[in-house]
Structure formats: C-alpha cells, structure tokens
Backbone as a chain_set.jsonl record, in Angstrom:
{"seq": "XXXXXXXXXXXXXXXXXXXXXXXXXXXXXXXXXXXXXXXXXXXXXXXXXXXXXXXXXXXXXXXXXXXXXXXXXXXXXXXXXXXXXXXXXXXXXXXXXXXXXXXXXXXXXXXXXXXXXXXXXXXXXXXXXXXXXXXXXXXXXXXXXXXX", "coords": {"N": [[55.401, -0.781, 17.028], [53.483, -0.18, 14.484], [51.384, -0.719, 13.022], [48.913, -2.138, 14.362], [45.986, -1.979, 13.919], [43.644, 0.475, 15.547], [41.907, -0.652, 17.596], [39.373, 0.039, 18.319], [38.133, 1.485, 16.946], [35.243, 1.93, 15.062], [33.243, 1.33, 12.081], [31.264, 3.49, 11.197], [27.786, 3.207, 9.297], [27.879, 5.225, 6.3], [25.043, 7.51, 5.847], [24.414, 7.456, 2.62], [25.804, 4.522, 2.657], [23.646, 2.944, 3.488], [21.211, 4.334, 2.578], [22.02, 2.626, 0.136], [21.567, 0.237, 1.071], [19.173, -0.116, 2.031], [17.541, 0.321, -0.357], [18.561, -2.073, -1.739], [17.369, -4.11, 0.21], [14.419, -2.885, 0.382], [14.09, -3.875, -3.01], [14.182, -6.529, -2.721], [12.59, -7.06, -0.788], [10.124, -6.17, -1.373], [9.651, -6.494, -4.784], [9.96, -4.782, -6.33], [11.141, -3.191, -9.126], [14.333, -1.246, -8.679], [14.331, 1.254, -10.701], [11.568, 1.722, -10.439], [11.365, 2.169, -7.394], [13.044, 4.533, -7.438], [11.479, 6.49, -8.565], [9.271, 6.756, -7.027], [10.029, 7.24, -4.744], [12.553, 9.303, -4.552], [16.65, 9.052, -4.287], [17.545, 10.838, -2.673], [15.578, 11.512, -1.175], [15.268, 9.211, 0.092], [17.47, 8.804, 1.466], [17.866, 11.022, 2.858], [15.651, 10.186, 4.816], [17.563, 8.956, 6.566], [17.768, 9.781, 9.22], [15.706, 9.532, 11.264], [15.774, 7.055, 11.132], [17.859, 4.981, 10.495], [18.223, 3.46, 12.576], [16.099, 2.358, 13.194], [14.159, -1.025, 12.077], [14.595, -2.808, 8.627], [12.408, -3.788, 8.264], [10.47, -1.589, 9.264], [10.87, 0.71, 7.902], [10.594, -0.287, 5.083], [7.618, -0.372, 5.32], [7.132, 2.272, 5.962], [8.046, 3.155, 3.326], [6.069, 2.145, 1.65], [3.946, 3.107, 2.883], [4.481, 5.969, 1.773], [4.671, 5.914, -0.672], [1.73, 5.488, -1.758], [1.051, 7.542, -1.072], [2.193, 9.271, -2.289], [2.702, 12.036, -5.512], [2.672, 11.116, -8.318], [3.487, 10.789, -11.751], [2.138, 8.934, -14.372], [3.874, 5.796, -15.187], [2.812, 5.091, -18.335], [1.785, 7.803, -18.889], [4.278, 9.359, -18.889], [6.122, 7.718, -20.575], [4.87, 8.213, -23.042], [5.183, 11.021, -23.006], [8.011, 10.922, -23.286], [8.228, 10.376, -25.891], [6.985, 12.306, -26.81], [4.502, 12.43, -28.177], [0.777, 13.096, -28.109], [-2.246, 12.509, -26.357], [-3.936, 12.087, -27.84], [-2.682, 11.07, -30.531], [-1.846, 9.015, -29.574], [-4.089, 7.079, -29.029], [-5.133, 7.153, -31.327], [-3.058, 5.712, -32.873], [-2.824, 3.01, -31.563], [-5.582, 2.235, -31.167], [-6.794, 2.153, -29.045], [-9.126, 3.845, -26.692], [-9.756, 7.327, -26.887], [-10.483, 8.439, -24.437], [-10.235, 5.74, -22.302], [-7.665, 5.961, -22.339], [-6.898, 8.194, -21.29], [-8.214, 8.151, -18.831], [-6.557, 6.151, -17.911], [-4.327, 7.534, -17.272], [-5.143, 9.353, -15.508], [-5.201, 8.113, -13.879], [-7.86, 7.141, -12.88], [-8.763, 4.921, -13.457], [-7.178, 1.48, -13.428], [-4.4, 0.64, -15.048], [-3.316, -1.75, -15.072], [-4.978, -3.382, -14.834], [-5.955, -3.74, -17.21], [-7.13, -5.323, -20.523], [-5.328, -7.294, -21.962], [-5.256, -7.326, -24.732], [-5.384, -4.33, -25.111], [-3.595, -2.702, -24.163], [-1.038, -4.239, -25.431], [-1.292, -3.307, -27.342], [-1.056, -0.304, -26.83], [1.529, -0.652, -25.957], [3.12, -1.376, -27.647], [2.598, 1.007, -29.568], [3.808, 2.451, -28.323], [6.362, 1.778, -28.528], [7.436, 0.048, -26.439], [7.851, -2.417, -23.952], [5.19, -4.135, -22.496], [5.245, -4.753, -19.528], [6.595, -2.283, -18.451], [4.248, -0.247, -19.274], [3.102, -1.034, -16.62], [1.912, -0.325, -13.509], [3.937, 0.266, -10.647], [3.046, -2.123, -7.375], [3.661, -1.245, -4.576], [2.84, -2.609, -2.591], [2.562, -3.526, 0.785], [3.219, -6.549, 2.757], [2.383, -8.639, 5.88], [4.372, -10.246, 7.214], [5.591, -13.411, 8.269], [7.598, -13.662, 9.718], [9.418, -13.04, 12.921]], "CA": [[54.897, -1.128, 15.69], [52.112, 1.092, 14.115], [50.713, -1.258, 12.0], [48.039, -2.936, 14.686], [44.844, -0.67, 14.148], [43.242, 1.102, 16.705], [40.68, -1.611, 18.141], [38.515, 1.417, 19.325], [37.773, 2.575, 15.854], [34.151, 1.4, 14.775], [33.241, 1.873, 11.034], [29.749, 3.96, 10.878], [27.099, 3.336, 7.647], [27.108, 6.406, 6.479], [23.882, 7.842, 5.121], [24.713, 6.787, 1.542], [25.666, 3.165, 2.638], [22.647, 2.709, 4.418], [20.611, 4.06, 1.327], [21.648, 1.871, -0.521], [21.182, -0.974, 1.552], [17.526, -0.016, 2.238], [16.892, 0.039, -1.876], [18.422, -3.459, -1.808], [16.064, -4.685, 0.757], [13.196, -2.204, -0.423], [14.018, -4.287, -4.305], [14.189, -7.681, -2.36], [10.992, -7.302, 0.008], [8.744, -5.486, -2.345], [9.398, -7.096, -5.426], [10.132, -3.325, -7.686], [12.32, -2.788, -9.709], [15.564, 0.078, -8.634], [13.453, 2.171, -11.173], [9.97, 2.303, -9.526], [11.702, 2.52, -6.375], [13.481, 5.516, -7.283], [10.749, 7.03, -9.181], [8.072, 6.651, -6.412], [10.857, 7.746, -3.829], [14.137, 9.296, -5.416], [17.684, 8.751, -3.818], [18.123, 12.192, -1.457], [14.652, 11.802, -0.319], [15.086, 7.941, 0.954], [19.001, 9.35, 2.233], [17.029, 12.236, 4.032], [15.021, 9.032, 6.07], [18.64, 8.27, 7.446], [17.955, 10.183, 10.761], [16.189, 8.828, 12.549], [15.122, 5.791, 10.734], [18.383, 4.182, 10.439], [18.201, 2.75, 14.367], [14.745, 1.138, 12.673], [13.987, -2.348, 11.358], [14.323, -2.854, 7.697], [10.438, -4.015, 8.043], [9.822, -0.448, 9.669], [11.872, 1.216, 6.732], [9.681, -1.158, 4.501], [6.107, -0.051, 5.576], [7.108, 3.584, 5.634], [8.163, 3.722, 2.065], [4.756, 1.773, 0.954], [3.064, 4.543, 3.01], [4.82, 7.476, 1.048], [4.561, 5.193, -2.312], [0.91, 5.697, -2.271], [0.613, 9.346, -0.988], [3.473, 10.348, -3.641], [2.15, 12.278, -6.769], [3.758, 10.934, -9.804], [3.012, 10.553, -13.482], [1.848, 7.213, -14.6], [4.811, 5.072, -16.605], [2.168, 5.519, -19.286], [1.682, 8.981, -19.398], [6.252, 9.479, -19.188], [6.375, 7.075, -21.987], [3.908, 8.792, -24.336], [5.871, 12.171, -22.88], [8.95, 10.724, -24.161], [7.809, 10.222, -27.529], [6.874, 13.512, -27.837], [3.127, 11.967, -28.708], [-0.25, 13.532, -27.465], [-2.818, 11.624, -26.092], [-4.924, 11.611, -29.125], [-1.777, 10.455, -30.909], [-1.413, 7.539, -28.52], [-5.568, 6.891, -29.303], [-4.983, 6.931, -32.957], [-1.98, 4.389, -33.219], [-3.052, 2.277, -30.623], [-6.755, 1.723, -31.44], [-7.408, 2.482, -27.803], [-10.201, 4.889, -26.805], [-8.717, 8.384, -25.446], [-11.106, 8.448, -22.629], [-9.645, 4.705, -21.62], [-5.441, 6.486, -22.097], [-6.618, 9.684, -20.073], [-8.271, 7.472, -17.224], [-4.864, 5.461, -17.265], [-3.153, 8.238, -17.305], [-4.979, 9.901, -14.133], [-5.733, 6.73, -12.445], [-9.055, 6.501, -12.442], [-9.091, 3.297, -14.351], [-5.888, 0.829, -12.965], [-3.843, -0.558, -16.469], [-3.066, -3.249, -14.31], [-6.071, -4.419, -14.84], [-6.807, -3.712, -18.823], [-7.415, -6.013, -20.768], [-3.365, -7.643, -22.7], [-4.732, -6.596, -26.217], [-5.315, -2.841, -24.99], [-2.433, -2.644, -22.927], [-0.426, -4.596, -26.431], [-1.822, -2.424, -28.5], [-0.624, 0.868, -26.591], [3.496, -0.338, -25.816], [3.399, -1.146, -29.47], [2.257, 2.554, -30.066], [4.871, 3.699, -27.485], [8.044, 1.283, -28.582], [8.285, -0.258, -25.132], [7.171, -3.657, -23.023], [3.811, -4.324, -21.702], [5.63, -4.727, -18.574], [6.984, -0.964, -18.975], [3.762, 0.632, -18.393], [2.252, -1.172, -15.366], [2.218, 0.689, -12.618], [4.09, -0.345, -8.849], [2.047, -1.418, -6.43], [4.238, -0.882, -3.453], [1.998, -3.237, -1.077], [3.189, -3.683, 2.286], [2.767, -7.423, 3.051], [2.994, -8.81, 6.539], [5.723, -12.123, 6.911], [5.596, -13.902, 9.465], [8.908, -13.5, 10.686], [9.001, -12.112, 13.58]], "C": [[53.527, -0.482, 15.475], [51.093, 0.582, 12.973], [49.304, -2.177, 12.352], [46.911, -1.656, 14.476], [44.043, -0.764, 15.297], [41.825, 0.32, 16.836], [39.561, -1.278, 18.411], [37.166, 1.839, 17.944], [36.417, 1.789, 15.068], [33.373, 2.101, 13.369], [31.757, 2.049, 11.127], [29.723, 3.707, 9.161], [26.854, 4.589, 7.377], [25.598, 6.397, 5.741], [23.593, 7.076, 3.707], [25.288, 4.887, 1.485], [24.215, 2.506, 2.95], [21.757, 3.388, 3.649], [20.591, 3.379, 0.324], [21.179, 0.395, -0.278], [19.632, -1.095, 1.974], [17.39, -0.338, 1.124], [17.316, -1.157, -1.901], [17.524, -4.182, -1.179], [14.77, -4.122, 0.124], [13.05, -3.877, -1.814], [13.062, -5.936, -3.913], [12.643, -8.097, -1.929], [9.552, -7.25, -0.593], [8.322, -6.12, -3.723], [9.743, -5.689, -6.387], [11.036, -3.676, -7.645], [13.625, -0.926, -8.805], [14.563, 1.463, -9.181], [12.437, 2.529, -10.855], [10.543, 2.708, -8.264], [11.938, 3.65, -6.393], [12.746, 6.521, -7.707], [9.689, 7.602, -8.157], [9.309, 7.727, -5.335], [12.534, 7.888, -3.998], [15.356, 9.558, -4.173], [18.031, 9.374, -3.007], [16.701, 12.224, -0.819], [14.759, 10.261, 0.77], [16.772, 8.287, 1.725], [17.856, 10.099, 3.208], [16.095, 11.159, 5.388], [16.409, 8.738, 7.218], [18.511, 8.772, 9.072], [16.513, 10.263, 11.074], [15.976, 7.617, 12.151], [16.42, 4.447, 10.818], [18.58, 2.945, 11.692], [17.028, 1.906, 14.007], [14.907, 0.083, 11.837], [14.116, -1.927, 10.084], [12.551, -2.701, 7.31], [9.84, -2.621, 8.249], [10.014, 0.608, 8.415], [10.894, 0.856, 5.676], [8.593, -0.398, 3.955], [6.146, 1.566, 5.537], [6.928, 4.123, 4.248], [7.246, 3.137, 1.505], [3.827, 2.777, 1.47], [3.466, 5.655, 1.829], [5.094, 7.345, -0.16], [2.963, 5.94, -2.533], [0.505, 7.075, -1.521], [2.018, 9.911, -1.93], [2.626, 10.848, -5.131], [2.834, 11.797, -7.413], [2.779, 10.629, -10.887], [2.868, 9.167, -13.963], [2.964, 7.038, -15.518], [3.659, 5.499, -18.071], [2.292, 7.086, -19.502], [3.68, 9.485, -19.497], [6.164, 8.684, -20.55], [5.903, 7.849, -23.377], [4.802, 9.962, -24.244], [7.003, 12.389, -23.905], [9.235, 10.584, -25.133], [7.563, 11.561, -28.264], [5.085, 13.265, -28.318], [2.234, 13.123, -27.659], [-1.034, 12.54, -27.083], [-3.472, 10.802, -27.271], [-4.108, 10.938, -30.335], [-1.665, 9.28, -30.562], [-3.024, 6.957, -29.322], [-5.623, 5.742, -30.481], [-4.206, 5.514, -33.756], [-2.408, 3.559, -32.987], [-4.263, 1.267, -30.393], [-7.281, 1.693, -30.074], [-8.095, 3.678, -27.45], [-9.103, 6.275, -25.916], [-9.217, 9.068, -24.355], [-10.74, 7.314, -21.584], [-7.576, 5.761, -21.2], [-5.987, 7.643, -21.004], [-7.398, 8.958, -18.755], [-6.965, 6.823, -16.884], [-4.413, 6.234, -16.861], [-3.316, 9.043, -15.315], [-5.76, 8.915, -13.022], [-6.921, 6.494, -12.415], [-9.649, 5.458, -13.206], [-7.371, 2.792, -14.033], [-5.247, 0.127, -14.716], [-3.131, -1.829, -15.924], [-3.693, -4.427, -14.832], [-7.194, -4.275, -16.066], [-6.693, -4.836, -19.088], [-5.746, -6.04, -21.998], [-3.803, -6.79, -24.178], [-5.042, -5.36, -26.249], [-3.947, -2.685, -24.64], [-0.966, -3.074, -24.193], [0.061, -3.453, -26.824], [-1.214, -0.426, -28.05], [1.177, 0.791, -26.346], [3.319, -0.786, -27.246], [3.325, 0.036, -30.06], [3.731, 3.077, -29.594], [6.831, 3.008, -27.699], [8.42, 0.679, -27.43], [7.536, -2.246, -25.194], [6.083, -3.358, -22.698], [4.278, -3.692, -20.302], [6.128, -3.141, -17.693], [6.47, 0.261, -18.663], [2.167, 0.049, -17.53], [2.697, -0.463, -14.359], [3.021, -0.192, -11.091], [3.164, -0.471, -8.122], [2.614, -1.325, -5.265], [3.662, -1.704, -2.173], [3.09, -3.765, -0.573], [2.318, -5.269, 2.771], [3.236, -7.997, 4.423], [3.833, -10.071, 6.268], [4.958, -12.395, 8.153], [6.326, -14.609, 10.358], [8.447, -12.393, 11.872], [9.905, -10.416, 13.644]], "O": [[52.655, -0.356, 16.335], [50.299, 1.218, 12.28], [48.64, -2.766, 11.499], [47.115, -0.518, 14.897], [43.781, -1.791, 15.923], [40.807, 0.671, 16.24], [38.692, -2.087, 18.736], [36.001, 2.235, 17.957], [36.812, 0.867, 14.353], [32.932, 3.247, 13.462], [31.004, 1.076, 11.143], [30.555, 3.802, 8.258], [25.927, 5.204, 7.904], [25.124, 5.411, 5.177], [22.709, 6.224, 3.619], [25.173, 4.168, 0.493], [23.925, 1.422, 2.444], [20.749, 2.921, 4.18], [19.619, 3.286, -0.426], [20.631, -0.385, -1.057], [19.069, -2.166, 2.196], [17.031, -1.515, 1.088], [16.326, -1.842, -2.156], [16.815, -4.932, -1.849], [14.095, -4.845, -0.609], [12.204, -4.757, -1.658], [12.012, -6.39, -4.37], [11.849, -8.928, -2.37], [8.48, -7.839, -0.458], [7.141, -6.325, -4.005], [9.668, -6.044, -7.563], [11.745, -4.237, -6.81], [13.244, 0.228, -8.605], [14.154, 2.383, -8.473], [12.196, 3.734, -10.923], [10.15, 3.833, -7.953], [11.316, 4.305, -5.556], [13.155, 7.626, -7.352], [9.237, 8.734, -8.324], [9.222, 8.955, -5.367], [13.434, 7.086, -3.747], [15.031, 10.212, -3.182], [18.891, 8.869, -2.286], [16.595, 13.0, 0.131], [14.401, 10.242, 1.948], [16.93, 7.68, 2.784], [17.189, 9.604, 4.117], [15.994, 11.439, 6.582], [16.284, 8.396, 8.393], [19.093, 8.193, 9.989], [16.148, 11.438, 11.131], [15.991, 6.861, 13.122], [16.15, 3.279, 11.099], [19.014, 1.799, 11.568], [16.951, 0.777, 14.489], [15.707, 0.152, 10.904], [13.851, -0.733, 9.938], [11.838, -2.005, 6.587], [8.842, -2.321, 7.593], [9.039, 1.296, 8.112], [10.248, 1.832, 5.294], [8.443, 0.079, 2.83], [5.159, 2.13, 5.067], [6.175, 5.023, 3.877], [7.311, 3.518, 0.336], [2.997, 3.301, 0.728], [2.601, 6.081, 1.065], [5.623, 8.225, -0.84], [2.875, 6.855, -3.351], [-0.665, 7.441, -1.625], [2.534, 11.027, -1.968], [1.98, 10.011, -5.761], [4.007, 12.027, -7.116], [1.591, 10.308, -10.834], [3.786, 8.368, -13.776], [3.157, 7.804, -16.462], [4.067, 6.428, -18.768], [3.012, 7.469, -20.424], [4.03, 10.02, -20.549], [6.151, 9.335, -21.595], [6.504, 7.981, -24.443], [5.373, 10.182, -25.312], [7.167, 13.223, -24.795], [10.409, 10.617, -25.503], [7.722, 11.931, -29.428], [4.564, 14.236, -28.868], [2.728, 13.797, -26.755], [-0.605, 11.443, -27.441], [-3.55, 9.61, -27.569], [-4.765, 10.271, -31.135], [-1.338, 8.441, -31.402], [-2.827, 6.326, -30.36], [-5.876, 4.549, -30.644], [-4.522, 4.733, -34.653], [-2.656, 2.84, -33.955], [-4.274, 0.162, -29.85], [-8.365, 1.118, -29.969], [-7.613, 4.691, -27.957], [-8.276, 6.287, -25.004], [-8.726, 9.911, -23.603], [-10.805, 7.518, -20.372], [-6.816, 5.976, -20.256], [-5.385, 7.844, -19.949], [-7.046, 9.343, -17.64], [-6.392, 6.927, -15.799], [-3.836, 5.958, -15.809], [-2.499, 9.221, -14.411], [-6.451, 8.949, -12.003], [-7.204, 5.45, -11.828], [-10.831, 5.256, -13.482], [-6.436, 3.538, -14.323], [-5.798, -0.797, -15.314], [-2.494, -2.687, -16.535], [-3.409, -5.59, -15.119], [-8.408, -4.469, -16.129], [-6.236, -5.612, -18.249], [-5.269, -5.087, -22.614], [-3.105, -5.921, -24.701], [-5.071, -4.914, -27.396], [-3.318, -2.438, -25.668], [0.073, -2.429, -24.049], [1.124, -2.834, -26.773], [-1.053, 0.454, -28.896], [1.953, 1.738, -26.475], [3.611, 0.169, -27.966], [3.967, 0.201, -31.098], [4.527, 3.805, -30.186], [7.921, 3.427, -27.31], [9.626, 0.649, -27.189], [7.017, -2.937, -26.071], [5.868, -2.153, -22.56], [3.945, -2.578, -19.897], [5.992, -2.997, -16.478], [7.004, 1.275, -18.215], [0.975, 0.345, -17.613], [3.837, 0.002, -14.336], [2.518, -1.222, -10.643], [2.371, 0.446, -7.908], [1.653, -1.312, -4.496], [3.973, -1.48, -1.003], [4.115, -4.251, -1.051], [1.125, -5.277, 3.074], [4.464, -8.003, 4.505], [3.877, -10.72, 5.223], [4.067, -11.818, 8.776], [6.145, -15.489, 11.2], [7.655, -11.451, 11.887], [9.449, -9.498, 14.326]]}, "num_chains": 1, "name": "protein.A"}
C-alpha cells in the first residue's frame, strides 16, 4: 500500500515562509505596521536575511532589523505623501499654514514630526488628504522583554 508517506520526509521553511513569518513577528514585537516594515526593509531584502539568520532567534531577527531600520535611507512618509500629490514644498507651506523651513526639517529629519505640535501636524494631512497617523514616522525601537 503506497498511501503511508515516507516518515523520513521533513517539510523545510522555505525562504519565503520564513519571511513571512519574521514580518508577522517583526508586526507583533515592534508594534509597525506591514507598511513601515516593508518600507524601512522591503520583502527580497528581509528574504536575502534567510541564510544564515534563519537558525537565529526571532529576538535576534528582531534587533537586527531595528539596527538596519535606523541606518536605512528613506524618504519621510511626509515628504512620499506630498510626492504623491504632485505638490512642492512651498505648496504644502501655503495650504497648510505651516512654515516651509518647519516641512523641509520634517522632511530631512532634522526636526522629528513625532513630536510637532497636533495642530501643525492637522493642518499638513489636511493639506495632503491623509491621517495624522499617515505621516509619523516608525520608530523601529528595539525593546528588551524579559523573557528569556
């Protein structure tokens, strides 16, 4: 009878299972969204971790991708949003009633919109058609547990 399967036969994660099961933990541990996740670190670069990382802890997996969160260049949600509009800065300024020396520090970080003040921060996803929520930035922190 050919119907008992071969007891032997041990189903590997491939690469692609085992990416996505990191971005579920990543979502879970970190607290981002799928979208920052993939933004900060897109889908063939966190696959490409599969060798040698997959033999590593989730937690190790974790703390790596909060390292290579904040050494990643990317474009602030703010400055993509305004992109997407098609707007300029001084466009954004204008609508918005926000200064465009405050939007171009958002834009290259050297002022956090984390930490504007709600009726700037309003006052610019009302310009741009979105959420507040929309264009804060990830912060990717790596917190310890105290699991072991």
């Amino acid at each position: 009878s050919g119907s008992i399967p071969d007891r032997t036969y041990r189903f590997e994660k491939t690469p692609e299972y085992w990416t996505g099961w990191i971005l579920a933990y990543l979502q879970w541990r970190l607290g981002e969204s799928f979208e920052d996740l993939l933004h900060v670190v897109p889908f063939d670069a966190l696959r490409s971790l599969y060798y040698p990382w997959h033999e590593a802890s989730e937690e190790r997996v974790a703390r790596l991708v909060c390292d290579m969160a904040k050494k990643a260049s990317r474009q602030t949600k703010l400055a993509l949003a305004r992109k997407k509009l098609k707007k300029t800065q001084q466009d954004l300024a204008y609508e918005s009633g926000v200064s465009l020396r405050s939007i171009q520090m958002y834009e290259q970080r050297q002022r956090n919109i984390n930490e504007a003040s709600v009726t700037s921060v309003r006052a610019i996803a009302k310009a741009l058609h979105c959420n507040i929520e929309d264009l804060l930035e990830p912060v990717f922190e790596y917190k310890e547990t105290n699991a072991a």
